[in-house]
PLY file of the C-alpha trace (Angstrom):
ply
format ascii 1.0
element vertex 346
property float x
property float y
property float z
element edge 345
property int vertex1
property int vertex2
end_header
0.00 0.00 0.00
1.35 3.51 -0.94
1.96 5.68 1.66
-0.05 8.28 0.02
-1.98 8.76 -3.11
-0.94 10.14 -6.08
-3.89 12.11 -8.07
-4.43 12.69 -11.79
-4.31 16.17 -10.69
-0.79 15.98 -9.18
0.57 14.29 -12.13
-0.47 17.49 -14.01
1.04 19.48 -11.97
4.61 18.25 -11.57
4.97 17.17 -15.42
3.31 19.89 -16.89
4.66 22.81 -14.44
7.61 21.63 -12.23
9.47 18.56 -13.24
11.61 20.26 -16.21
11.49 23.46 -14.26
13.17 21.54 -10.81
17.14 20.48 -11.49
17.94 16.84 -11.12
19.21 16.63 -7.94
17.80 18.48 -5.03
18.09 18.76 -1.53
15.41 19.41 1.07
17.00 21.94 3.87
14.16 21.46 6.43
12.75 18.43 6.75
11.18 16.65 10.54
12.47 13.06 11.24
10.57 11.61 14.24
8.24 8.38 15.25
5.08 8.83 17.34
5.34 5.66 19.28
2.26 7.10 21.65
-0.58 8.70 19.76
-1.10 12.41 20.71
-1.39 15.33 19.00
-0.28 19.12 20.28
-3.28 21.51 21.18
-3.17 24.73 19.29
-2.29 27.35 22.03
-0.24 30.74 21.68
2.97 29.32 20.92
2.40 26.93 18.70
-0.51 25.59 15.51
-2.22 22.90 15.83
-3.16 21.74 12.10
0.50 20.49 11.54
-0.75 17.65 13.37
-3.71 16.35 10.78
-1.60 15.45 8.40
0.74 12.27 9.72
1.35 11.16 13.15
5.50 10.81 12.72
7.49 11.00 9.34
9.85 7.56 9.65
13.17 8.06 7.44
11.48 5.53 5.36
8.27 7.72 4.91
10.25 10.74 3.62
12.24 8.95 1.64
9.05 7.23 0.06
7.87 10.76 -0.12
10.12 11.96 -2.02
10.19 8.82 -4.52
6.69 9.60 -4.78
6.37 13.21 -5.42
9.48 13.36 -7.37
9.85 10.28 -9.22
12.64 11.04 -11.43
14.94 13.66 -9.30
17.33 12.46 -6.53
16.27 14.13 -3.39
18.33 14.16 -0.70
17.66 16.06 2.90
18.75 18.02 5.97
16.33 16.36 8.38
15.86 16.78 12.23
13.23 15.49 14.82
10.37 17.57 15.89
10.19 17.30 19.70
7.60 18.69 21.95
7.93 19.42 25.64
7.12 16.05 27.14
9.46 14.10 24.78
12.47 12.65 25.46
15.18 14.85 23.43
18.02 11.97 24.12
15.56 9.25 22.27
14.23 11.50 19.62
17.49 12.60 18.90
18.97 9.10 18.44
16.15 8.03 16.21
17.65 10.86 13.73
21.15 10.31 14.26
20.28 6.99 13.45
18.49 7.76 10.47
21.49 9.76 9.15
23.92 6.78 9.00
21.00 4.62 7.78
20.09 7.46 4.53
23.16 9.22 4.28
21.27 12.22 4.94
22.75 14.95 6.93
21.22 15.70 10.29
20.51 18.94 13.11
20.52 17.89 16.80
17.34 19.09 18.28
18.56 21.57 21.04
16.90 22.36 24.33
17.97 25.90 25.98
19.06 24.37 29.48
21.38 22.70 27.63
25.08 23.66 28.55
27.39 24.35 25.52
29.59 21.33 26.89
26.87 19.15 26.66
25.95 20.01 23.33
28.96 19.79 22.18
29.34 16.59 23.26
26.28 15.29 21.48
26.84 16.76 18.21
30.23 15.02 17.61
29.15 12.17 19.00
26.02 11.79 17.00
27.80 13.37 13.57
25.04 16.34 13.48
25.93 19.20 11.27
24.27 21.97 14.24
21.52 22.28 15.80
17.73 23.15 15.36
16.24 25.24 17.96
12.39 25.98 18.95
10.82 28.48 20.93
8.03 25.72 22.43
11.03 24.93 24.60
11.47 28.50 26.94
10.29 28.31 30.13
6.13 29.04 30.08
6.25 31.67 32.25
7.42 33.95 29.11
4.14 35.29 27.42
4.43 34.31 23.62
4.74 37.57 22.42
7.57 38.35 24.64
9.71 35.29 23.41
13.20 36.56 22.23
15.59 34.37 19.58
17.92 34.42 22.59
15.19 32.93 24.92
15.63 29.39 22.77
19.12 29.70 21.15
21.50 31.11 24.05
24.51 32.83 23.68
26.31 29.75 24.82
24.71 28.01 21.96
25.07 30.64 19.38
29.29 30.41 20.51
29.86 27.22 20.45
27.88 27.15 16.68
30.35 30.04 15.79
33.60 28.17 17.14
33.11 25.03 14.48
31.21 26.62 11.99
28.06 24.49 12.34
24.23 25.06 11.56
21.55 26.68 13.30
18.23 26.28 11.83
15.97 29.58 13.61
12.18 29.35 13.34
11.50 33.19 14.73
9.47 33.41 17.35
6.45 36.61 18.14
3.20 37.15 16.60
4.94 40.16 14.58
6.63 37.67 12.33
9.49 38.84 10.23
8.57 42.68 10.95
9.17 42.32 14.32
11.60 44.84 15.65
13.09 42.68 18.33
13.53 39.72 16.07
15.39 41.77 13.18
17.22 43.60 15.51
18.69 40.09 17.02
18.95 38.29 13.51
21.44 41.53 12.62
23.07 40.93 15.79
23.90 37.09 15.49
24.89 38.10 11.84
27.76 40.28 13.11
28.51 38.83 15.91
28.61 35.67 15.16
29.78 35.29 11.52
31.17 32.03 11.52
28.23 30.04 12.38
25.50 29.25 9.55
21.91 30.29 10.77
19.10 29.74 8.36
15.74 31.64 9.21
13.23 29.18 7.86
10.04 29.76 6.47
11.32 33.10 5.27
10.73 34.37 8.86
7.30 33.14 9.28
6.16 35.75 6.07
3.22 34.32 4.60
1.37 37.13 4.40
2.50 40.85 3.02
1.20 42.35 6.33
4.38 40.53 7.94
6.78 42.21 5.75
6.96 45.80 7.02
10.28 47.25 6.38
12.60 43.65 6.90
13.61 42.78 4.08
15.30 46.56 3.44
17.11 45.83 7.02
17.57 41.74 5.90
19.35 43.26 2.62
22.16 44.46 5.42
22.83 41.06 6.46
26.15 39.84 5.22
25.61 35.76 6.09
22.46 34.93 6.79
20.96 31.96 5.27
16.70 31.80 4.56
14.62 28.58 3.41
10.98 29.31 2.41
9.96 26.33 3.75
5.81 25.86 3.97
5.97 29.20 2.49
3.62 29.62 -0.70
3.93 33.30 -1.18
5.53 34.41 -4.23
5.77 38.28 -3.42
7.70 37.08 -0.41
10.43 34.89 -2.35
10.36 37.61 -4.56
11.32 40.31 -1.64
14.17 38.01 -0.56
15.43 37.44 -4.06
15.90 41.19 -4.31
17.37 41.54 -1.08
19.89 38.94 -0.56
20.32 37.73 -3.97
20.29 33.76 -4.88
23.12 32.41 -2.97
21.60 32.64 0.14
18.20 30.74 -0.36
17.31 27.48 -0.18
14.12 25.17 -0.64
13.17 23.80 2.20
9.57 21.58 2.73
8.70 21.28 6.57
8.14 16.98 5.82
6.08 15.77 6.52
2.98 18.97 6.67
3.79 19.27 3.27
1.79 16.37 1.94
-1.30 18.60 2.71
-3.23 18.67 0.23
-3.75 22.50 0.37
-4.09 25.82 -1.12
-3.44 28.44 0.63
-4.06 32.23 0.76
-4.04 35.20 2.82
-7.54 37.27 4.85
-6.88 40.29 7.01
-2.97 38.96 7.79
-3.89 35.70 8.63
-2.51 32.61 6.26
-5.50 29.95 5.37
-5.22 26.67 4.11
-8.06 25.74 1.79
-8.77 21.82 2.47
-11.41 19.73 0.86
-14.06 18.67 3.59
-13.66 15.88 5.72
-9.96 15.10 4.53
-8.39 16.08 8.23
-11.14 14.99 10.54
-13.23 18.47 12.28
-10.94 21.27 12.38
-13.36 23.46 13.11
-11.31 25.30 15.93
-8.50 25.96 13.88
-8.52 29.22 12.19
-5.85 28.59 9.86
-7.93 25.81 8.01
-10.84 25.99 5.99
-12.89 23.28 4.32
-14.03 23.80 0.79
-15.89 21.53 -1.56
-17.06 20.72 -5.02
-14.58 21.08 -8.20
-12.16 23.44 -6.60
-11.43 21.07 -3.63
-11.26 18.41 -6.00
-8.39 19.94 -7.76
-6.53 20.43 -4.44
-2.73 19.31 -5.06
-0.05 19.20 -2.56
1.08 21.78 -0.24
4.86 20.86 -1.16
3.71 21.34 -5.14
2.00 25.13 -4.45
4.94 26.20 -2.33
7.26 25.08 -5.75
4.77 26.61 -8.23
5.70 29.77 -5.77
8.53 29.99 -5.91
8.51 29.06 -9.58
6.67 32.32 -10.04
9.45 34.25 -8.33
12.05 33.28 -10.33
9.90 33.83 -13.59
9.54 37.62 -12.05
13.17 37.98 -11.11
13.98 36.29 -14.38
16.53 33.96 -12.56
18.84 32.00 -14.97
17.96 27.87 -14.76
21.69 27.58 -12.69
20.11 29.87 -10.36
17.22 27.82 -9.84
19.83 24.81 -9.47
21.19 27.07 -6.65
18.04 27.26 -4.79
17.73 23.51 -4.95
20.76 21.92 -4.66
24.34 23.71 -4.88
23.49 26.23 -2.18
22.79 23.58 0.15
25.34 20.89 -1.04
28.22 23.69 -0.37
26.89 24.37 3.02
27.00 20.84 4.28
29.91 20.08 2.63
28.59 17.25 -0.53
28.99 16.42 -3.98
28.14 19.56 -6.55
0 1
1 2
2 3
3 4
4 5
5 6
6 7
7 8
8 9
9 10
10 11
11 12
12 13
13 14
14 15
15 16
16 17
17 18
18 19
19 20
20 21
21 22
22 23
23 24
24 25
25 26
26 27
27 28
28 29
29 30
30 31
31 32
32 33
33 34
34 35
35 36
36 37
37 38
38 39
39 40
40 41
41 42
42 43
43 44
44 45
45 46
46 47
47 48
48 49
49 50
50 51
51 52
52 53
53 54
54 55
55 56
56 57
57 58
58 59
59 60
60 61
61 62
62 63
63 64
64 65
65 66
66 67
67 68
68 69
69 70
70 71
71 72
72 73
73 74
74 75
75 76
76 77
77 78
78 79
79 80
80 81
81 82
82 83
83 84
84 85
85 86
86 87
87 88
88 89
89 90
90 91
91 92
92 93
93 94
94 95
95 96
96 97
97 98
98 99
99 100
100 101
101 102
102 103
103 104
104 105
105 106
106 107
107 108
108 109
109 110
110 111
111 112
112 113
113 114
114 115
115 116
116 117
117 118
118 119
119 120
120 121
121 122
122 123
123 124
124 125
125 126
126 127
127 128
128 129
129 130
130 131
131 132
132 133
133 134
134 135
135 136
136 137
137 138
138 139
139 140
140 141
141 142
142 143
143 144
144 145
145 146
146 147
147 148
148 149
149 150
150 151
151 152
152 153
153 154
154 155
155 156
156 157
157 158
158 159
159 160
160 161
161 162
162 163
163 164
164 165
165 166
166 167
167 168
168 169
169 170
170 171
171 172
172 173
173 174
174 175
175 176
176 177
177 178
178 179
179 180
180 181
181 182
182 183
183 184
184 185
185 186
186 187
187 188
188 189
189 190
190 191
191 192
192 193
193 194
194 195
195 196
196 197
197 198
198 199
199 200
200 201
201 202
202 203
203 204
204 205
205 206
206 207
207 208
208 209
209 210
210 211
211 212
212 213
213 214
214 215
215 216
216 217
217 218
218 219
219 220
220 221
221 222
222 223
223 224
224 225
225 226
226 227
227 228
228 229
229 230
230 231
231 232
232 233
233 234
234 235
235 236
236 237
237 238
238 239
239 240
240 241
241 242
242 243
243 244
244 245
245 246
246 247
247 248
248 249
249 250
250 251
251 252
252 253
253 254
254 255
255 256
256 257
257 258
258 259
259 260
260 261
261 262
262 263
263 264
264 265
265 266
266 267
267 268
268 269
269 270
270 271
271 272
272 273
273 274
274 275
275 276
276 277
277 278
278 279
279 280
280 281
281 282
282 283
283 284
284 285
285 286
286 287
287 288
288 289
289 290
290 291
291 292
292 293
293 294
294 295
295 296
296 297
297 298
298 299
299 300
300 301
301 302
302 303
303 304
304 305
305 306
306 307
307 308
308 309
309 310
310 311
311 312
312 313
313 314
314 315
315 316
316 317
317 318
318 319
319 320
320 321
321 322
322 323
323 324
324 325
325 326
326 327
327 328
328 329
329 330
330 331
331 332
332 333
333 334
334 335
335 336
336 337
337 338
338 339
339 340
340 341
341 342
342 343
343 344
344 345
């Protein structure tokens, strides 16, 4: 049985729009690596969504690598994966699973990093377990911070962000505040680990959380500044963004990234009053009813619903048709941005 199914629809989509558009080799700079061994979801609160959850309990190294096979039958997709560990899991365990998973695949891999931890410590585990850096979440700070008051620092110490520096490793940010990529505080601290820090690698995923205009406000001008910053527009689908970035840091800095395993939504999504929405056919993903990011839909339209991972490519597809980037530009994107960074085969 196929781990998911592939639709006439899809099959439209990638031959007709992406598959001579896409290089043929590609890697994936954000992907999640876990296994749910207890079924449990998160509850949607202030720090965190909760319709990541509807779309697959855990995403085995086997299941991404299907995924891949699946929705890109002829390319050779390789990843950056690491696990995605709430509060009451054990980081030691969850950890091993993807350390584990990296000698298995050959896939490179982030240790998931907890803010208590001491640099020594971390240290320590990243040799040990051949991780390339870390990933770092704000779910982790202590709860008595209100969301909105949760700084980059709060999640990836100082101690952290030194010890990255000293060997040159990774550091994959997901910003935290309800500002998104506008925020003052969170610009102001991206600048600050740019120049301070300038030997470590920090990627701000998801193009800082920008998937609506209204979280623009004046970063990318301040972004354009930066002198090493690294972005992925991972579950991002909005081409004005990728186009912003494009024109502020240039090519060489961006990656694609997918956010495995939310990304075989079956989605489209689009932006009301500064809010993102994901359009989903009714019934797919059980009642989400409380969610405000989802919406069901029906008839023809939801019928034609392809993947998320497709519309965030047809995005950025767009972008590069706008900022008339060269096909070994594209390549960049996809592959030789990310195979210089960790070090493989052009």
């Amino acid at each position: 049985m196929s781990l998911f199914e592939i639709r006439d629809v899809d099959r439209i989509v990638y031959e007709q729009e992406l598959r001579d558009f896409l290089p043929q080799k590609m890697i994936d700079i954000h992907c999640h690596v876990y296994k749910r061994e207890v079924e449990g979801s998160r509850i949607a609160n202030e720090r965190i969504v909760g319709w990541t959850n509807v779309v697959a309990k855990d995403n085995s190294i086997e299941d991404l690598q299907e995924t891949y096979r699946l929705m890109f039958p002829d390319k050779d997709v390789k990843a950056l994966m690491f696990s995605s560990i709430r509060p009451e899991d054990n980081f030691e365990k969850e950890n091993a699973y993807v350390s584990e998973s990296s000698k298995k695949s050959g896939f490179p891999a982030l240790y998931y990093s907890h803010p208590e931890m001491s640099a020594e410590y971390l240290e320590k585990q990243i040799i040990e377990g051949g991780f390339y850096g870390i990933k770092a979440y704000l779910d982790h700070v202590p709860s008595y911070i209100p969301a909105n008051e949760i700084r980059i620092y709060d999640y990836i110490t100082p101690e952290h962000l030194a010890l990255m520096d000293k060997h040159g490793w990774i550091v994959m940010c997901h910003i935290p505040r309800s500002g998104r990529l506008k925020d003052k505080v969170n610009l102001a601290q991206l600048m600050e680990i740019d120049e301070k820090y300038p030997n470590l690698k920090l990627i701000v995923a998801h193009i800082g959380r920008a998937y609506c205009e209204s979280d623009f406000g004046d970063a990318f001008e301040v972004l354009s500044k930066s002198k090493n910053l690294l972005f992925d527009f991972s579950a991002n689908c909005l081409d004005t963004a990728m186009i912003k970035l494009i024109e502020a840091v240039g090519t060489d800095r961006i990656m694609f990234g997918s956010d495995m395993p939310i990304l075989r939504l079956r989605t489209k999504r689009i932006c009301e009053d500064g809010k993102y929405i994901n359009l989903i056919k009714k019934g797919a993903y059980g009642d989400v009813s409380g969610d405000s990011h989802m919406r069901e839909i029906e008839g023809e339209e939801a019928d034609n619903l392809t993947f998320f991972m497709y519309e965030e490519i047809l995005a950025f597809k767009r972008a590069a048709q706008q900022c008339n980037l060269t096909k070994e530009q594209v390549a960049d994107v996809f592959y030789n941005n990310a195979a210089k960074l960790l070090g493989l085969e052009k």
